[in-house]
C-alpha positions in Angstrom: -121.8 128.0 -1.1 -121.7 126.4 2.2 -124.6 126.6 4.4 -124.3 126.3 8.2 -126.8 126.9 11.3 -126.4 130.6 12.3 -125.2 131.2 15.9 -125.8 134.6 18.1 -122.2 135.9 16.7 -123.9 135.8 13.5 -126.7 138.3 13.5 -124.4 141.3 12.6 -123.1 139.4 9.2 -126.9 139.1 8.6 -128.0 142.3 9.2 -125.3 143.5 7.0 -126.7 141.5 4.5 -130.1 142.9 5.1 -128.9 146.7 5.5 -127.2 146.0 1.7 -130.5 144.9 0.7 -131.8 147.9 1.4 -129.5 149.9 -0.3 -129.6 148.6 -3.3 -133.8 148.5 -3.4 -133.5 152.5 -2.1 -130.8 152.7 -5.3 -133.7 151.7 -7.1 -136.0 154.1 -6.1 -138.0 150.9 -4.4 -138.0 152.5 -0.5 -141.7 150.8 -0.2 -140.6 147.3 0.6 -138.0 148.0 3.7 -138.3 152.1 3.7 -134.8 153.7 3.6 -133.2 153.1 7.2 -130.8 150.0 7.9 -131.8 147.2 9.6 -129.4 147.0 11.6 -130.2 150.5 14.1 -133.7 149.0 14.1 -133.9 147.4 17.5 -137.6 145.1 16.5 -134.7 144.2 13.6 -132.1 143.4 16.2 -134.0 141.4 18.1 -135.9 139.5 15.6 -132.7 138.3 13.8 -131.3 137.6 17.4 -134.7 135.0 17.8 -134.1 133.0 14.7 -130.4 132.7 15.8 -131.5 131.6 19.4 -134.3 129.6 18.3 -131.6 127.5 15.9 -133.6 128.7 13.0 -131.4 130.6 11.3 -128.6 129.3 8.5 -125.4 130.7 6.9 -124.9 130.7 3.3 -121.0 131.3 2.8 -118.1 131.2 0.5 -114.3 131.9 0.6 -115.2 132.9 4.3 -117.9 135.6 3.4 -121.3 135.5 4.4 -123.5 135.7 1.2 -127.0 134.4 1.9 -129.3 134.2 5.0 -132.1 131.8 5.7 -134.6 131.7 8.5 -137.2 129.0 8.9 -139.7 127.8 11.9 -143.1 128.7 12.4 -144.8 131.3 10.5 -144.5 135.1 11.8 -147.9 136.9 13.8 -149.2 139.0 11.0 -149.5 135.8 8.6 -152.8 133.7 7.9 -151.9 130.4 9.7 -151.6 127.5 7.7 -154.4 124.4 7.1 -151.5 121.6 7.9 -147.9 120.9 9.7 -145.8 123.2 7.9 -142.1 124.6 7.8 -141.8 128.8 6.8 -139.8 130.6 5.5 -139.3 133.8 8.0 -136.2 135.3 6.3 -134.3 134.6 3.1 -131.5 137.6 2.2 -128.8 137.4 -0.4 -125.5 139.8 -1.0 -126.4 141.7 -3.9 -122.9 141.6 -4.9 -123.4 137.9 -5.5 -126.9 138.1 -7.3 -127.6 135.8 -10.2 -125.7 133.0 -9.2 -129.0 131.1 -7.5 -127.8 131.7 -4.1 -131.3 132.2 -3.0 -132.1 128.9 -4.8 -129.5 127.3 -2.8 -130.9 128.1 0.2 -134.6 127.3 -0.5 -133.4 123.9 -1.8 -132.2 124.5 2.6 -135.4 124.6 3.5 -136.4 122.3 1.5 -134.4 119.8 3.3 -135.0 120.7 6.5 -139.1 120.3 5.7 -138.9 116.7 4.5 -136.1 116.4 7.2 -138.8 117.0 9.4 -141.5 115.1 7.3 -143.2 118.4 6.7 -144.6 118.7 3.0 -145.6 122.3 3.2 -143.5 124.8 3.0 -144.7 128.3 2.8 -143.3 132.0 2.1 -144.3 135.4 2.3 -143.1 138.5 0.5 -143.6 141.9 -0.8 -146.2 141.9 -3.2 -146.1 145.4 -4.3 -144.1 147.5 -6.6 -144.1 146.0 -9.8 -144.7 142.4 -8.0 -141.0 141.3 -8.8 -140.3 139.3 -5.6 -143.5 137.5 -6.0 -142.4 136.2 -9.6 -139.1 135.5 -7.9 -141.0 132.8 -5.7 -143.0 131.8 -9.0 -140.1 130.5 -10.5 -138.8 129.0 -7.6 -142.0 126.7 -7.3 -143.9 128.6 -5.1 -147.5 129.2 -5.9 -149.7 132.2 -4.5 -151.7 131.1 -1.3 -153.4 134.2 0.3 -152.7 138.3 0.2 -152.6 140.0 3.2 -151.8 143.5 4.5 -150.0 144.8 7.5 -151.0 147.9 9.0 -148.4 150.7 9.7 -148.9 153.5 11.4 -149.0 156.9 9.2 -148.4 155.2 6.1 -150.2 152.6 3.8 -150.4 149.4 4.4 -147.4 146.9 3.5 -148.9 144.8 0.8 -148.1 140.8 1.2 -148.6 137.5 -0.4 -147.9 133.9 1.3 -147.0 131.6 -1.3 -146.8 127.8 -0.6 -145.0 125.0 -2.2 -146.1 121.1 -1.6 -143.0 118.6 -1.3 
């Protein structure tokens, strides 16, 4: 895989990646992580994946000319706990699902990884779904991430979205 910074013609490639994403967790009978619509007729979607492009936050994972991984990383997002020291975050990491189980999200958290010492950050932090059966959060586990802080984001006529920052010293 070759990773690249993500420019504004970019954003549809990555919502792509996100609306497939979503397919395959509704597939799954797991609509409470990203509900059932695609990301990409979600203007708040739209725009926010347009930010990390125009903010130079955003990276390309690719290979044989496909985009197969997304990464977003800057300062944390509003509805997060702020972090005790100078830290890089993780706002938006997204696989093809066609591609899954060849580390490609691994790849691009080595990325960040980078880009933090890079930048002579040593804390990188994350936040994910933490409900369901808590599968994302072991994802992070095992990528080195330990659990920070839980939090909850209120939606409107439904139950809150469960969350859990997770944080890895370098």
């Amino acid at each position: 895989m070759t990773i690249r910074r993500a420019g504004p013609d970019d954003v549809p490639a990555v919502l792509k990646l996100l609306d497939g994403a979503t397919e395959w967790l509704v597939a799954r009978g797991r609509t409470d992580q990203w509900g059932t619509a695609p990301h990409s007729t979600s203007p708040r979607r739209v725009e926010q994946i347009t930010s990390f492009a125009a903010d130079g936050g955003l990276w390309i994972g690719s290979a044989a000319d496909q985009v197969i991984g997304a990464l977003a990383v800057g300062a944390a997002l509003d509805y997060v706990p702020p972090a005790t020291e100078p830290e890089l975050y993780v706002r938006l990491l997204v696989t093809d699902r066609a591609s899954s189980g060849q580390n490609l999200g691994g790849v691009l958290l080595d990325h960040a990884r980078a880009l933090a010492r890079e930048a002579g950050v040593r804390l990188l932090r994350v936040d994910c779904f933490a409900g369901g059966d808590g599968a994302l959060v072991r994802y992070y586990e095992k990528q080195g991430f330990t659990r920070d802080v839980a939090f909850a984001v209120p939606r409107v006529n439904d139950v809150d979205w469960p969350g859990q920052v997770l944080i890895q010293h370098l």
